[in-house]
N, C-alpha and C positions, 0 to 999 in steps of 0.2 A: 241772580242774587249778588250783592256787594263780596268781594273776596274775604277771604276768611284770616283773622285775625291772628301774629306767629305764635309760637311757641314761648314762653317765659316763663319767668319763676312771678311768684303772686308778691303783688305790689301792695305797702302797708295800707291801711284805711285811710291814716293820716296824709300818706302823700309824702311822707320825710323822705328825705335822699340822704344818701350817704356825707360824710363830712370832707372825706375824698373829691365829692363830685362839686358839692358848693365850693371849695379852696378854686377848682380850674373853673370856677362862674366867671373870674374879672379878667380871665387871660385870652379872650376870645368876643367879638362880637353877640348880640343876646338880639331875640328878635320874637314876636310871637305870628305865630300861624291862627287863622281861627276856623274853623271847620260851619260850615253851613250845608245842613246834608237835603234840603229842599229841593225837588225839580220838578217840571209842570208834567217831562215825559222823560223815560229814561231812555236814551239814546241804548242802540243796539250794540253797540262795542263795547259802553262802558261798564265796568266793575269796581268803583270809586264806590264810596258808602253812605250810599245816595237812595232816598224814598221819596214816591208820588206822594200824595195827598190818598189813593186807594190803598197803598200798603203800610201807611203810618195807621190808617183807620183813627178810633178817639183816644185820645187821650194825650195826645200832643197838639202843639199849637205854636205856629208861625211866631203868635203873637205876644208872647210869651217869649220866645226862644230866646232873645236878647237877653232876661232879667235870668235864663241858666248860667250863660256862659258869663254873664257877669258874677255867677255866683264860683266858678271856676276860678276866675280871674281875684276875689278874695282868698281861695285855697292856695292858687301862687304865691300870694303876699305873703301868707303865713310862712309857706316852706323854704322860699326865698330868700339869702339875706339882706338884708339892709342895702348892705354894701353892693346889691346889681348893677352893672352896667345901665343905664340909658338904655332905652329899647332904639334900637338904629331902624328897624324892619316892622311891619306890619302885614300880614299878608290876609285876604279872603280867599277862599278858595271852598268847594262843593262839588257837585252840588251847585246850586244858583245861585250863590248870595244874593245880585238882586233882586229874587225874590221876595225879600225883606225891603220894609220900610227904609229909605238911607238916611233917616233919623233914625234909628235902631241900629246900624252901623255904625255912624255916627257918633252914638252912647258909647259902644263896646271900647272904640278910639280914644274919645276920653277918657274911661276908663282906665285902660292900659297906661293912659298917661296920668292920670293922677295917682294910680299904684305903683307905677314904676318909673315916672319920668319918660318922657319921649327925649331923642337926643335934637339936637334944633334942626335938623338936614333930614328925620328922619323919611323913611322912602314907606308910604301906605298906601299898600293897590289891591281891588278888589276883583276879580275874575267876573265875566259878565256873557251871558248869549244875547246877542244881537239884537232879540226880540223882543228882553227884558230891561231893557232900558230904552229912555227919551231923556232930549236936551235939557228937561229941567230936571229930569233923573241926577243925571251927569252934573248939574249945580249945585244942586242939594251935596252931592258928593265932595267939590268943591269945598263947599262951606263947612262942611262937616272934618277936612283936613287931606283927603285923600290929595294922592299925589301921581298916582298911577293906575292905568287901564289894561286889564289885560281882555280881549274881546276872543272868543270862539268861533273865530270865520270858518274855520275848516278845510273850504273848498268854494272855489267859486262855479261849478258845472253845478246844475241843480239836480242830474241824475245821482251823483258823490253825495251831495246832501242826503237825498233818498235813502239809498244806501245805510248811509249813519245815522239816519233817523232822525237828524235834525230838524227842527222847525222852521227855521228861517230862510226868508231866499236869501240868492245872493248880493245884490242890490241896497241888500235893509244892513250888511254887515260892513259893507263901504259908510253906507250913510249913519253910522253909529260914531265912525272913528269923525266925520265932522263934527255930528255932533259933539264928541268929548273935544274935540277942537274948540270948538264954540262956546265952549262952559270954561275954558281956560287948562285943558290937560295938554302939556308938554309933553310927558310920556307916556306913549300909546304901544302896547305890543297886539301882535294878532297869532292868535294859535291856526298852526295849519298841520292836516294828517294826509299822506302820501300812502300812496300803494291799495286805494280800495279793489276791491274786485271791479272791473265795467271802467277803473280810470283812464282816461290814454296820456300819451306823453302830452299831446294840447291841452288838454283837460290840464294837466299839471302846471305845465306852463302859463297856461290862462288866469290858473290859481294865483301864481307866483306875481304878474302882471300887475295882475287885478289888487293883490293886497301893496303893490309896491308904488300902485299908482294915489293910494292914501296916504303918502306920506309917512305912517308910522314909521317912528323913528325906533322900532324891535318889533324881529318876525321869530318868531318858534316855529319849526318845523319837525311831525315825529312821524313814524313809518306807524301805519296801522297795526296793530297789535292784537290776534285774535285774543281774546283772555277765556280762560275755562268757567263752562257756567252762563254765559252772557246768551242771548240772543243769537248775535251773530258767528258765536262759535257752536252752538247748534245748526246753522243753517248752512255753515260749511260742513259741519258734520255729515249733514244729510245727500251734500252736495249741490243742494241749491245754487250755492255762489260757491267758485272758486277760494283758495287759499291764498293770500298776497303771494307774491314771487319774492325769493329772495334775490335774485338776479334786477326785478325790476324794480324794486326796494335801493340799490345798490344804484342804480342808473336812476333814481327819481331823485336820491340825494346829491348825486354829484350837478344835477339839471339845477336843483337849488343853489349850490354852495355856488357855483358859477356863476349864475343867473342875479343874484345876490351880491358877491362880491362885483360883476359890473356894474352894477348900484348904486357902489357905494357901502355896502354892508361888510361887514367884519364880523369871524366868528369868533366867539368868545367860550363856546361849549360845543359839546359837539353838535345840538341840536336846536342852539341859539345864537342869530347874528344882531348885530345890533349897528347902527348908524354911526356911532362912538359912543367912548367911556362912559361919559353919562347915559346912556340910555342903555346901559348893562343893568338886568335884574340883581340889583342887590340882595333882595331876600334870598335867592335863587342860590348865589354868589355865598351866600352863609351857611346854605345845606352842603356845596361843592365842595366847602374848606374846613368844614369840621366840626363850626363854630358851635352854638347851645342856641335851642330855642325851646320854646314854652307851645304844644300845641294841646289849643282846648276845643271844643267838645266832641262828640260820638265819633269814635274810630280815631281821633285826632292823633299823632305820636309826637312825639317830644323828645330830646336829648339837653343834658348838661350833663358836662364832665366827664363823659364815657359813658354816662349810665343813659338808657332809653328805655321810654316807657308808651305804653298805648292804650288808650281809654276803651272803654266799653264800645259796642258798636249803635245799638239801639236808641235815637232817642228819648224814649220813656225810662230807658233805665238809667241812662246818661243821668235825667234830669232826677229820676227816683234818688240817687245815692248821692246828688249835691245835698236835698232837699233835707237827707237826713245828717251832712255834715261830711258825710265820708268821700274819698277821692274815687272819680269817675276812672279810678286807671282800672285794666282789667291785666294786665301783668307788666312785666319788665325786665329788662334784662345786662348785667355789666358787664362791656364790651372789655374781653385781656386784650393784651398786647398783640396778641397776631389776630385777632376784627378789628383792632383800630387802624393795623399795617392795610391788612386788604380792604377795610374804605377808605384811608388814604392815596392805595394805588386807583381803586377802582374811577375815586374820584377827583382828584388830581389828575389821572390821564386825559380824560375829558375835556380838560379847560386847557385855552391856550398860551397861558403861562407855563402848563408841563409840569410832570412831576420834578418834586426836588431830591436831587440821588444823594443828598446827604443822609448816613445815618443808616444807608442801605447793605443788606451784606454784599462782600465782595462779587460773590455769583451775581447777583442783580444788578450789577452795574455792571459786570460783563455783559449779561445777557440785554443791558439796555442798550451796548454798544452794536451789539448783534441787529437790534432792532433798525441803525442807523443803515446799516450795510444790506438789509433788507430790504429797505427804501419804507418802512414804515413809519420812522421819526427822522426829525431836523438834526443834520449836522454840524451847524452854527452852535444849538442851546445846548448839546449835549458837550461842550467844551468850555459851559459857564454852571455846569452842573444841574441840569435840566433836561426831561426827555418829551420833547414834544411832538407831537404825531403830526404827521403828512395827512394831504388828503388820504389817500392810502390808508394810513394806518388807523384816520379815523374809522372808515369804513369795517375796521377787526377792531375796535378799541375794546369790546369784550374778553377776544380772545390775547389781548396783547396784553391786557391787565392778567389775564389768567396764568400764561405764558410766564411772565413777570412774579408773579406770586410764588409759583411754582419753584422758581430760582431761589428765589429771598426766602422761605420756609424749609428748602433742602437739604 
């Protein structure tokens, strides 16, 4: 089952945000996420908030689903003020979106732009499995405004595939990124997940080859992650399949970061290289650094101005509570001053700009010196008021944020 939605205080019917939260709307980039929680089959790892067609059963409908989140995207307007930013970011994400019409995607974009203005550069990309799109898929996409591809290769070995439960070979996930070539996408990412149980170091490698020999110009790469609840953490449970290794987690990421950076690639997150500047996930880029975004339908979350809120999970009730007027949020929560400290350490360490040790207490900028003498962070940035992590320190960037935290709250 999809993971379980946090803890918060109950969000109004209306959707208002605080007057607080709308003043810090124009001092930050704005961007919308849109949730498509559609999939043909739910992959055995994932815990995303995601339904087959058997577990939505009646009373939802694909074909429909566009004319909900359009009605979402009229709730923004109202709670919105005037004076928003330009959306710079678009994102799809699920869940499948191409499983929708990409004339119904398509709408949703308009949309967003006729409520809110699009800004002229902005960056709209839609997440996609290999098997659910074709070259004129990819045109329609085109025409419709999109500007970026994110594809789900995962893995080039097809035992890995198995594994994940994926559908596609590997073959049909090269010949996806032509096709978006072919329909006119410049920027192409491919999501890849390291560490299954059965992977070996070739396997891994072959992976990395294989998606670098497409050309995309950004590779994602994330360690397997059992999640509680899923498939596959059942079947470790039982013993079936091994547990990923953290040892071999730690040795598949540095096989990447090398492997990659002789490429050509550059890392920009911990878990994203990209070819250059341009080909950095902007939307991505907006979650990293704090900015506000508007995320609409079932499960979707959101933030502006500190305050974060998260919709209902279920699409029937999602679409239930647009239907009668009132907001699909199902709580929310205003981040004080020490949750906006630790997601700015948390996320900020991550990127390779570096946290900025302005405004830090004393302790924490000791203990980020500490970090340098560790061999964890760069000693260049941290003399321009910046702590930036080593490969090294990537590899602990959890604990080095926590570490960190710990100093600065003491």
């Amino acid at each position: 089952m999809p993971s379980a939605l946090p803890l918060g205080d109950p969000a109004p019917p209306s959707g208002r945000l605080p007057e607080s939260a709308l003043l810090e709307l124009c001092e930050a980039a704005f961007g919308f996420y849109v949730h498509i929680p559609f999939c043909t089959v739910r992959c055995g790892y994932c815990d995303f908030n995601t339904y087959t067609a058997t577990e939505l059963g009646n009373g939802v409908s694909r074909g429909s689903y566009a004319d909900t989140v359009l009605a979402e995207l009229r709730l923004a307007r109202d709670v919105l003020p005037a004076s928003v930013p330009p959306v710079s970011t678009v994102f799809f994400g699920g869940g499948t979106p191409t499983l929708l019409p990409a004339e119904h995607l398509g709408l949703i974009v308009r949309a967003i732009g006729e409520e809110f203005g699009l800004a002229p550069d902005a960056e709209v990309t839609t997440e996609a499995n290999p098997e659910s799109v074709t070259r004129a898929y990819f045109g329609k996409l085109r025409e419709a405004g999109f500007t970026r591809i994110s594809l789900g290769m995962q893995s080039a070995a097809p035992h890995v595939l198995q594994v994940l439960d994926r559908q596609h070979r590997p073959e049909r996930a090269v010949a996806a990124v032509a096709e978006a070539r072919a329909a006119g996408f410049e920027h192409i990412n491919l999501d890849l997940i390291y560490g299954t149980p059965g992977e070996s170091e070739r396997d891994w490698q072959d992976s990395l080859d294989s998606a670098l020999a497409t050309e995309a110009d950004h590779l994602s790469a994330y360690a397997l992650i059992v999640e509680e609840g899923t498939p596959l953490a059942r079947k470790v449970g039982t013993g079936a399949i091994p547990a990923p290794d953290d040892d071999v987690l730690a040795d598949r990421y540095l096989q990447a970061d090398e492997s990659l950076a002789a490429a050509g690639f550059a890392w920009y997150e911990v878990s994203n290289w990209s070819r250059n500047a341009v080909a950095r996930s902007r939307h991505n880029q907006l979650y990293w650094s704090g900015a506000n975004w508007w995320g609409a339908g079932p499960g979707a979350h959101s933030h502006v101005g500190g305050v974060r809120w998260w919709n209902v999970k279920h699409p029937a009730r999602y679409a239930g509570l647009l239907d009668t007027g009132r907001s699909p949020a199902a709580g929310r929560e205003t981040l004080d001053p020490e949750a906006r400290l630790t997601e700015r350490l948390m996320l900020q360490l991550r990127m390779a700009e570096g946290l900025t040790l302005a405004g830090l207490p004393d302790a924490a900028v000791r203990h980020a010196r500490q970090c340098v003498t560790w061999g964890l962070a760069e000693r260049g940035p941290l003399a321009g008021g910046r702590l930036v992590l080593t490969q090294r320190g990537r590899l602990l960037a959890d604990a080095v944020a926590r570490d960190l935290l710990l100093a600065a709250t003491a």
